[in-house]
C-alpha positions as CSV (number, residue, x, y, z in Angstrom):
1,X,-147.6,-81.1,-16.7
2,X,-146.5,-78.7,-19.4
3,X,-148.4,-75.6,-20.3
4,X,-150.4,-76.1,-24.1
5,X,-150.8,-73.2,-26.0
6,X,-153.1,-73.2,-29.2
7,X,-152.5,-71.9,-33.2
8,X,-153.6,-68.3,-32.3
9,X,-151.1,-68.3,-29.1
10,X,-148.2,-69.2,-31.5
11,X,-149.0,-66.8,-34.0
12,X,-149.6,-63.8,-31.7
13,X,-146.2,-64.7,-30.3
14,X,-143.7,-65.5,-33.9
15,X,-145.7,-61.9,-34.9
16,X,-144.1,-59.7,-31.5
17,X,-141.3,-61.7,-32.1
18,X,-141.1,-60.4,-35.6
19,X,-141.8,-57.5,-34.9
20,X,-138.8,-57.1,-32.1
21,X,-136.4,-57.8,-34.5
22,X,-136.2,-61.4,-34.5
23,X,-136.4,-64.5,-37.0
24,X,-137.9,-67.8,-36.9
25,X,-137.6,-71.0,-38.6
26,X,-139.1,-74.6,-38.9
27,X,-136.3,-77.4,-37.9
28,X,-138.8,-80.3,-38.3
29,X,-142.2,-80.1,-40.0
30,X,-145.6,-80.5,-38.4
31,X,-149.0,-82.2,-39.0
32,X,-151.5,-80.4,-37.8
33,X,-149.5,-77.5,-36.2
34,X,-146.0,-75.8,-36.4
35,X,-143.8,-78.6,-35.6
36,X,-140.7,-77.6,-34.1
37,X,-139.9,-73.9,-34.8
38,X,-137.1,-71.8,-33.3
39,X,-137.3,-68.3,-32.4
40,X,-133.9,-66.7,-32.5
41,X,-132.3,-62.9,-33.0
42,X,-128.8,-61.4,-33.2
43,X,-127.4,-61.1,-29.8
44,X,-127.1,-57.1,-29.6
45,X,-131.0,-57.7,-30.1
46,X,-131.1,-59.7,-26.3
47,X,-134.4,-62.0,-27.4
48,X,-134.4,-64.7,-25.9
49,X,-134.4,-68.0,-28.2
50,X,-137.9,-69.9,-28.0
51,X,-138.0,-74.1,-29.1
52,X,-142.1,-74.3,-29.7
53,X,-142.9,-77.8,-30.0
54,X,-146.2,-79.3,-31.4
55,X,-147.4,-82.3,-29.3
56,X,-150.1,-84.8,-30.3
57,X,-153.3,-85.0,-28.3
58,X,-155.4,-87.1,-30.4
59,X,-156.3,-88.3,-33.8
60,X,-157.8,-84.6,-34.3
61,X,-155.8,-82.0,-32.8
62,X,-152.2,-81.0,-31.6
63,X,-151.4,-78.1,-29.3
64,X,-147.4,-76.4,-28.6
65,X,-144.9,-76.0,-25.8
66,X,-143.1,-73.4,-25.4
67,X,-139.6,-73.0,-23.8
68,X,-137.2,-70.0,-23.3
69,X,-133.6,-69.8,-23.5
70,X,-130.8,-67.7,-22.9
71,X,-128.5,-69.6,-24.1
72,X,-130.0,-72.4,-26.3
73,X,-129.3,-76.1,-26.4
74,X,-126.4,-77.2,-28.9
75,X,-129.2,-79.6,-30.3
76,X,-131.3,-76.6,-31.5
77,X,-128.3,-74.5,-32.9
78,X,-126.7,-77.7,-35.0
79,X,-130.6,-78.3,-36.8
80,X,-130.7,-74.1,-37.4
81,X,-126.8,-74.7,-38.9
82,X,-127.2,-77.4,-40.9
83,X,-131.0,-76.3,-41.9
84,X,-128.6,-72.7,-42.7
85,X,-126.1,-74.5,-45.0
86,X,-128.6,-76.0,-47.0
């Protein structure tokens, strides 16, 4: 069973990420959350990269997963690429 973490969770964490140097950015949209957001920093930084996904729980609300990577999934890098070129 994955770990849910709520709005404020997310936000405390995109702000130390912020803060430590790092970027993020939306690869798909949300409804009631953040979607799918990636968490990413210039390697001489050494963040790791975080995938925070929304997930449905009912008509009403939605809550996020997180994940850490060292080295991110190509999936992940081709949406930041292509979202990049744009």
């Amino acid at each position: 069973m994955p770990t849910y973490y709520s709005l404020e969770a997310i936000e405390n964490l995109i702000q130390k990420y912020h803060n430590a140097g790092g970027y993020s950015v939306t690869l798909e949209e949300g409804c009631l959350g953040y979607g799918t957001l990636m968490l990413y920093a210039e390697p001489e930084k050494k963040l790791k990269t975080f995938i925070i996904q929304e997930r449905y729980l009912n008509e009403w609300s939605s809550a996020h997963t997180i994940r850490g990577y060292q080295n991110p999934p190509k999936k992940y890098l081709d949406m930041l690429e292509k979202i990049e070129q744009e």
